[in-house]
C-alpha positions in Angstrom: 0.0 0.0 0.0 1.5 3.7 -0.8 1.9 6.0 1.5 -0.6 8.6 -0.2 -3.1 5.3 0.4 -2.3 4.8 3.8 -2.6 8.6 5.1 -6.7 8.4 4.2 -7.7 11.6 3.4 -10.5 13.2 1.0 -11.0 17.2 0.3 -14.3 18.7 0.5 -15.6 21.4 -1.5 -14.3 24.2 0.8 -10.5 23.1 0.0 -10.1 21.2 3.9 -9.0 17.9 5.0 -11.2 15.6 6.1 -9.9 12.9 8.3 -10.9 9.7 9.7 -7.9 8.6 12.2 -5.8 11.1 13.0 -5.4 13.1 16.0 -5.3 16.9 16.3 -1.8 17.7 15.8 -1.6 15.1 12.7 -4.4 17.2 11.2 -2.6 20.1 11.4 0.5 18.7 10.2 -1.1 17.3 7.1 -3.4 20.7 6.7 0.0 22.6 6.4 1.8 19.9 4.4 -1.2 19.8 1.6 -1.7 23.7 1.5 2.4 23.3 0.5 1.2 20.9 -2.1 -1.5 22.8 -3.5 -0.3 25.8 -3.9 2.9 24.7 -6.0 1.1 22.9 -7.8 1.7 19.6 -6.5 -0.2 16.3 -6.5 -1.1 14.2 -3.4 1.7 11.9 -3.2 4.2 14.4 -3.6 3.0 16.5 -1.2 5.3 14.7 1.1 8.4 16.0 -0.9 8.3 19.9 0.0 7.3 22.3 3.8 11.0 21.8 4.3 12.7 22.5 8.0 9.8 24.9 8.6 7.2 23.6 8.7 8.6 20.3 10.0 10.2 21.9 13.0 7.2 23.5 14.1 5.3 19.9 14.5 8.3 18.0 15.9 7.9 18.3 19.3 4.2 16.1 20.5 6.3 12.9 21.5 9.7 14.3 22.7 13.1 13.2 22.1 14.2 11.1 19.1 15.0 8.0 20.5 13.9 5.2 18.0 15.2 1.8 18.4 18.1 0.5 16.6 18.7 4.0 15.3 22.0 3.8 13.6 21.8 7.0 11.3 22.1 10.5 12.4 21.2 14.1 10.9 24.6 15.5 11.7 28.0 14.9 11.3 29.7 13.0 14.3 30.8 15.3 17.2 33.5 13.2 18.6 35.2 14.8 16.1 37.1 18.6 16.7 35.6 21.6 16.1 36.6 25.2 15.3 36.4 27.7 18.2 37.3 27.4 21.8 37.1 24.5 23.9 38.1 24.7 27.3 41.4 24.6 29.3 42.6 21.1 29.2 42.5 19.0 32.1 42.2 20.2 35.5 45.0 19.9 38.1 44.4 18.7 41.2 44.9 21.2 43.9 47.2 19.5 47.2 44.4 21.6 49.1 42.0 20.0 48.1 39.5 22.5 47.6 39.2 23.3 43.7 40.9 21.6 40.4 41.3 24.1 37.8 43.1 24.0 34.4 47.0 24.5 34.5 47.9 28.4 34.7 45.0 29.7 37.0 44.7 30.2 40.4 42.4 30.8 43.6 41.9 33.1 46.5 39.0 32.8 49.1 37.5 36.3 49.8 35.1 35.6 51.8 34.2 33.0 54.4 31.0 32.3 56.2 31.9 33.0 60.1 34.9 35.7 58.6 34.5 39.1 60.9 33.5 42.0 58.6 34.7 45.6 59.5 31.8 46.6 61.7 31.8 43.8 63.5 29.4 41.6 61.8 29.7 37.5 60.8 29.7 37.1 57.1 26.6 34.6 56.6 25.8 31.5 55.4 24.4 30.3 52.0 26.1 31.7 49.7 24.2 31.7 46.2 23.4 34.3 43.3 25.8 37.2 42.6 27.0 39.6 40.0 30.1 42.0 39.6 30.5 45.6 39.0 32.9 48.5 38.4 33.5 50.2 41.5 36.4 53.4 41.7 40.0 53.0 41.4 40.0 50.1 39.9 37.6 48.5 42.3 35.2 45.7 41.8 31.6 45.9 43.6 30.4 42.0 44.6 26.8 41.7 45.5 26.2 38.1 46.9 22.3 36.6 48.1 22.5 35.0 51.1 19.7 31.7 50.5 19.0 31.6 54.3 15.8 31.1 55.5 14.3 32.2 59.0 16.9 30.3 61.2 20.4 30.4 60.8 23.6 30.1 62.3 25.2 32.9 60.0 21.9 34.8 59.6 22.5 38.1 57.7 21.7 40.6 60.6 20.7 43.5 58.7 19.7 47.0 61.0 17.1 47.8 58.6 15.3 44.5 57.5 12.3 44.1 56.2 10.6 41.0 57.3 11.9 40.7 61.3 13.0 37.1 61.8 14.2 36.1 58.3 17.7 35.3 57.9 18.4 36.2 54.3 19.6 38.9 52.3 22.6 40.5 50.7 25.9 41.2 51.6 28.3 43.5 49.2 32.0 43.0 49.0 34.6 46.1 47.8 37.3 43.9 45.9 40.5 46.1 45.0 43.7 45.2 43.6 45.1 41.7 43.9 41.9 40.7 45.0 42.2 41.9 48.5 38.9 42.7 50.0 38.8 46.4 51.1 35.5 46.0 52.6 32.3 44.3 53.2 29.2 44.8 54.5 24.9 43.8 54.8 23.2 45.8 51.8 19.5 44.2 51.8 17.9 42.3 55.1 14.5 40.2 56.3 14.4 38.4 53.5 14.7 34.6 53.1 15.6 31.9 50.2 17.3 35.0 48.9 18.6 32.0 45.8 19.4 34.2 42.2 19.0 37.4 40.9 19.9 39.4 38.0 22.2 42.4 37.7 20.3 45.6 36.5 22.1 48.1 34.0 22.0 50.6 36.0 24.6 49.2 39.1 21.8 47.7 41.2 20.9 44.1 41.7 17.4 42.1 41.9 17.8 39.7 45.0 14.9 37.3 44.6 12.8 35.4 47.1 12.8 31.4 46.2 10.2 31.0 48.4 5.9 31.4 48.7 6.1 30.6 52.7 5.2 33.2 55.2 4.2 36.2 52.7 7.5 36.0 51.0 8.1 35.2 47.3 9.2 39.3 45.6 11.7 41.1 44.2 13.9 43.7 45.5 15.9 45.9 44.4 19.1 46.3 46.1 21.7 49.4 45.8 25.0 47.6 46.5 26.5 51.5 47.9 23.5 52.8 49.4 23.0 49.9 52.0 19.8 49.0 53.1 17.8 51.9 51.9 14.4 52.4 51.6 13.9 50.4 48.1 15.7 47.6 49.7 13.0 47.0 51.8 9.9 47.6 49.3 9.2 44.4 47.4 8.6 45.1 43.6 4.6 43.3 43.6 4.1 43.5 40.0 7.2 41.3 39.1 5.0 38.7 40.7 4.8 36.6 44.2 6.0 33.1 42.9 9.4 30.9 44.2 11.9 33.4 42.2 15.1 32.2 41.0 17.2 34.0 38.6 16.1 37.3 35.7 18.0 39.3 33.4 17.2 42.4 31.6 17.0 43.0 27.6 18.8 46.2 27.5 18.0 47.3 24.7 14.1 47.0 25.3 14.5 47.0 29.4 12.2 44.4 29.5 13.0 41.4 32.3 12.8 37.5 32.0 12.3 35.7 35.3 12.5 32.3 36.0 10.9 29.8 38.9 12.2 27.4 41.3 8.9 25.3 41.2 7.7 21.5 39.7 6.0 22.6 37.5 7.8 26.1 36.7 7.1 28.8 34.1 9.2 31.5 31.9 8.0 35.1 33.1 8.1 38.2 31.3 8.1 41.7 33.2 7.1 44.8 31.3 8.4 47.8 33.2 5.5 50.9 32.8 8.8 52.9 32.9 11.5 51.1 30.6 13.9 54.1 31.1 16.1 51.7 33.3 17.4 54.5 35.7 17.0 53.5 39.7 13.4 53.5 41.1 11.9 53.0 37.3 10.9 49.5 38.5 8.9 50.5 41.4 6.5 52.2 38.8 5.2 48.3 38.1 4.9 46.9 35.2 3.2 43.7 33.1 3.7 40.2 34.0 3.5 37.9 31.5 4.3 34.0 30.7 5.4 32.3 27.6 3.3 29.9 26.1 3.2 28.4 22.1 -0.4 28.0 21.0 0.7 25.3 18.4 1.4 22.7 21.1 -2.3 20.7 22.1 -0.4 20.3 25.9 2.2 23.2 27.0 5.0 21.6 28.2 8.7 21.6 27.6 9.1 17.6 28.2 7.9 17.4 24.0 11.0 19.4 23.0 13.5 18.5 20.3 17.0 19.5 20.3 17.1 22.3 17.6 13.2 23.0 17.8 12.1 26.3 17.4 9.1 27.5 18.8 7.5 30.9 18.3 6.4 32.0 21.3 3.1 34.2 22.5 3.0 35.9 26.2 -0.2 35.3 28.5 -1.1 38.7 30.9 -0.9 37.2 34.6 -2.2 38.2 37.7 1.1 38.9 39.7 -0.5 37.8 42.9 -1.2 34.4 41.7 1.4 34.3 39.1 2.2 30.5 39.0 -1.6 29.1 39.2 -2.8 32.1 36.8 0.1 30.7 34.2 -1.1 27.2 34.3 -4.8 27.9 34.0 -3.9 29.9 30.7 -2.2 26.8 29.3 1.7 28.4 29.5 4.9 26.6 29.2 5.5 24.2 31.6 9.0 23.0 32.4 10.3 20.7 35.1 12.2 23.1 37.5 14.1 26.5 35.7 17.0 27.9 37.3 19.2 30.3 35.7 19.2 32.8 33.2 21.2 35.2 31.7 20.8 37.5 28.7 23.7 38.3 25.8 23.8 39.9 22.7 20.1 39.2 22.1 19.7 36.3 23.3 17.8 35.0 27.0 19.7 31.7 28.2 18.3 30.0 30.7 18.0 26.1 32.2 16.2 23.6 33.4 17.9 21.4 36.3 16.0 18.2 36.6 14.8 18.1 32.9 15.2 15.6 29.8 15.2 11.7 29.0 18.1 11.3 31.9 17.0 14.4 33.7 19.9 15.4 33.9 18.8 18.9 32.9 18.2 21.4 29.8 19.5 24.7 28.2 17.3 26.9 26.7 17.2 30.2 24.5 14.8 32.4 23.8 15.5 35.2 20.9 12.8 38.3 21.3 13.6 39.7 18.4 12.0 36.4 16.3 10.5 35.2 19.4 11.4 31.8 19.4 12.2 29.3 21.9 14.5 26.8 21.2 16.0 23.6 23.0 19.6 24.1 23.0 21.7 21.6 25.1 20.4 18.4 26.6 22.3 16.4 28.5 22.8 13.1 28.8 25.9 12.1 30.5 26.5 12.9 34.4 29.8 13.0 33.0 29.1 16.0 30.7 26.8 18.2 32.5 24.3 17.5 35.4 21.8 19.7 37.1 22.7 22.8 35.6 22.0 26.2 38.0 23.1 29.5 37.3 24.8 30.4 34.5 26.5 33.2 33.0 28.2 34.4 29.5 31.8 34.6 29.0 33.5 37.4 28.0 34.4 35.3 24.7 31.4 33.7 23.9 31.2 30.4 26.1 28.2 29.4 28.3 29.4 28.8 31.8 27.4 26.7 33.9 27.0 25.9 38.0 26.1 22.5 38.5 24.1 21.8 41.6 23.9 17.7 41.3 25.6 14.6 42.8 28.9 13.8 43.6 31.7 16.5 42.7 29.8 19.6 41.8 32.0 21.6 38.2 31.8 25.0 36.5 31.2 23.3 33.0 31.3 25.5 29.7 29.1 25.2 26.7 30.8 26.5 23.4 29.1 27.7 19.9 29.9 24.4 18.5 28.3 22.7 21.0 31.6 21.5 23.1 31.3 20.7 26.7 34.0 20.9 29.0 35.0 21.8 32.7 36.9 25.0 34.4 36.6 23.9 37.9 35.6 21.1 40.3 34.7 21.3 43.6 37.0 19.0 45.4 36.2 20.5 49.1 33.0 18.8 49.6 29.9 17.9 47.5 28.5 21.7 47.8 27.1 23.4 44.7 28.8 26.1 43.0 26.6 29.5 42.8 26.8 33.1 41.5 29.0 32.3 38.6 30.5 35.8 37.4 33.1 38.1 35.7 34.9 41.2 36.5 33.7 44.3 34.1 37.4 44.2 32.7 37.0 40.1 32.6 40.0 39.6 33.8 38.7 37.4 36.9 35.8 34.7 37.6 33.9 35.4 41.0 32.2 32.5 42.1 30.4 31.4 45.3 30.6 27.8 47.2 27.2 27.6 48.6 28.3 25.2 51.6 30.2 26.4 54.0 30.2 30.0 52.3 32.9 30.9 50.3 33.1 33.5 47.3 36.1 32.8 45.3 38.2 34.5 42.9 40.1 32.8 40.0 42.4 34.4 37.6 44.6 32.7 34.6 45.3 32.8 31.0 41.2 33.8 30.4 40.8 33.8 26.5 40.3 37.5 25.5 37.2 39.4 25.4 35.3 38.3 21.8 32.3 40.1 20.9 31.9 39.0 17.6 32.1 35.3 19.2 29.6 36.2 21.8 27.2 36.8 19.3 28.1 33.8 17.4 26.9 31.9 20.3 23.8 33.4 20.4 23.4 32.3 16.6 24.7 29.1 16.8 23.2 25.8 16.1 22.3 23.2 18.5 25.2 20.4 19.6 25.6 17.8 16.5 25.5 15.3 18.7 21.8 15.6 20.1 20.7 15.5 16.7 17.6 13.0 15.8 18.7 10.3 15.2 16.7 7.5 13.0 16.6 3.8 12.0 18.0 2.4 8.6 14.5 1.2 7.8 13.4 4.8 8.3 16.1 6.5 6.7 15.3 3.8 3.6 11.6 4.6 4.0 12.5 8.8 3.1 15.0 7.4 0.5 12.4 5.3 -1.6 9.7 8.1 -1.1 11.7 10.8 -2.2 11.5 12.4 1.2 14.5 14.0 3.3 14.9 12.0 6.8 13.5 14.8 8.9 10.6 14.7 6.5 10.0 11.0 7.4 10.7 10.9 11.1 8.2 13.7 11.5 5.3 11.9 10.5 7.1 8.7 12.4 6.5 11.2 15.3 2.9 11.8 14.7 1.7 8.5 14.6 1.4 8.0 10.6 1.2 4.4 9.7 4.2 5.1 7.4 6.1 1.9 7.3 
């Protein structure tokens, strides 16, 4: 029986399919597919032969990964083999302190210790998570580091001015000068708790964010790193919602945010600022918060992702006050548990920790300026990546990530050509790494150890600042190696038809009694 036989289809006098086994999704496909057909000028059975990448990659994603049995033939070319670009450091050395392996040529200082005594006095707390770097004077660097305590602590951060009495979390900022000697630290933001990510603003202030819903916490705030515990500090920005926060990052050239959620399941927000000026206190004005959804998927979630998938994404107006529960009632991307995010030349990275086949997690990117969401990085080794956490952008192009899994927690980087390798292990204990971040003149990594509390800095033969390969990143196609991959049969199947592979393994996907 041919394949135009088996597919079952009649037109009626208004130009439509009629079918009589297919579900929703297939109808669509095949709506699409014979519009192709019959506006070329193409007959039935060939309509199979044309829609291209398209089309195709709009209607991969209703079963999830490519994973067919005995699949022996692949889309791309085999990544075992070298690629162009940057690839890491070589192998790590192990350090007779046993505290952190890095790559020959760089080196480590602890800053900052949990239990250190700060100039006034004060214990440097506990928890150390989210953080981001800034120019300060004289060569300066400003560190704002969250504090993920909750409302009993050991090290609480004992603010003067908090805003929730009892809660243990906050911020603390660190003046780092020359040689990476700590001039000064102190509390900048109190009475918070879960205080996890955050996401630098462009005008020198940072977002601490509440990964929490317990006890009437769950905001932003907005936290001056030099005017300490001021007034906005203390005022929780409502309209970027009251959900379990993790990490956001700002489109600068829009000053629109993208905020993330610590949750199962968890959603990709959207803040509209009512005053996109991005100066300080622009953010207290409010704004819109919205969350992504793709109307061409019959069940919103990110489990029926392909590597290389591109969606185009629409944003659903929320109610900030029930911001989680209003997103799933309105049918909005649901993914398994998103931590960070960071944006770059265009482009909003962000992951999901526990998410994929292995669950070993997921990188995402989101482009506003086409609006699509894509699948970038899955892993599937513990070897290569596992529970990916926050994540920043190097200053030449690389996607750095902070594991937070199992065993020996890594900095691992993510190239353009889809490389994985590791900067630094975590040899001290099995504590996750947080707050992954560069100096403005990217000359030095700043990163936290959550457990017992250390912020780090690391300096070394860093490849030099690359614009034009940061936005190569941003551009760059998903890892060869997570490719679909197909059977023989399959791949003989799209041969004898005429088809491509993709073609073939599309309607494979849908169900079509194809072979």
């Amino acid at each position: 029986m041919s394949l135009t036989e088996r597919l079952k289809w009649s037109v009626n006098f208004e130009g439509r399919v009629c079918y009589k086994e297919y579900s929703t999704p297939q109808k669509d496909f095949l709506e699409v597919m014979l519009m192709k057909s019959s506006n070329s000028g193409l007959n039935r059975r060939n309509f199979l032969k044309v829609g291209g990448m398209s089309t195709l990659a709009l209607t991969l994603g209703s079963t999830g990964v490519f994973s067919l049995a005995g699949a022996t033939k692949g889309f791309a070319a085999d990544s075992s083999k070298p690629t162009s670009g940057f690839g890491g450091y070589g192998p790590l050395v192990k350090d007779p302190n046993g505290v952190l392996d890095l790559p020959r040529g760089f080196h480590y200082k602890m800053l900052s210790r949990t239990g250190d005594i700060m100039p006034n006095g004060d214990l440097v707390p506990s928890a150390h998570d989210g953080m981001a770097a800034y120019k300060g004077e004289k060569g300066t660097t400003i560190l704002v580091r969250n504090h993920e305590n909750g409302t009993n602590s050991d090290y609480p951060v004992n603010g003067k001015k908090p805003w929730s009495a009892g809660a243990a979390g906050g911020t603390t900022t660190l003046i780092v000068g020359q040689n990476n000697k700590v001039i000064d630290q102190y509390v900048s933001s109190s009475g918070t708790i879960r205080n996890c990510a955050g996401g630098a603003t462009t005008w020198g202030t940072w977002l601490t964010m509440e990964e929490t819903r317990d006890m009437g916490h769950g905001f932003v705030f907005e936290v001056n790193p030099l005017d300490p515990e001021n007034e906005m500090s203390r005022t929780p920005i409502r309209d970027m919602g009251y959900f379990s926060h993790e990490a956001g990052h700002v489109d600068p050239s829009t000053g629109i945010w993208y905020l993330t959620e610590d949750a199962s399941p968890s959603f990709l927000y959207r803040f509209t600022p009512h005053d996109r000026s991005q100066k300080l206190g622009s953010l207290q004005k409010g704004g819109i918060l919205e969350a992504a959804a793709i109307d061409e998927l019959p069940a919103a979630a990110a489990s029926q992702f392909s590597t290389g998938q591109k969606f185009g994404v629409v944003w659903k107006k929320l109610n900030p006050e029930i911001a989680q529960q209003d997103a799933k009632d309105k049918g909005c991307i649901q993914f398994s548990r998103l931590e960070g995010a960071y944006f770059s030349e265009g482009t909003l990275w962000f992951d999901d920790t526990s998410a994929g086949s292995a669950h070993l997690g997921r990188v995402y990117r989101y482009t506003p300026a086409t609006n699509n969401l894509e699948l970038f990085y899955e892993s599937t080794d513990k070897n290569d990546l596992e529970a990916p956490d926050n994540i920043t952008i190097t200053p030449w192009g690389d996607l750095w990530i902070a594991e937070d899994g199992g065993g020996n927690d890594r900095i691992v980087g993510l190239t353009p050509e889809g490389n994985i390798y590791t900067f630094a292990e975590n040899m001290m204990n099995g504590s996750e790494f947080a707050g992954p971040t560069f100096s403005p003149d990217g000359n030095t990594f700043f990163v936290n150890m959550q457990t017992p509390g250390i912020t780090f800095a690391i300096w070394g033969p860093f490849a030099r600042r690359n614009s034009t390969r940061r936005r190569a990143m941003n551009q760059a196609l998903p890892p060869a190696s997570l490719a679909p991959v197909v059977s023989d049969k399959l791949t003989a199947f799209a041969e004898e038809q005429g088809m491509s592979i993709l073609e073939a393994a599309a309607l494979e996907r849908h169900g079509m009694p194809i072979l």
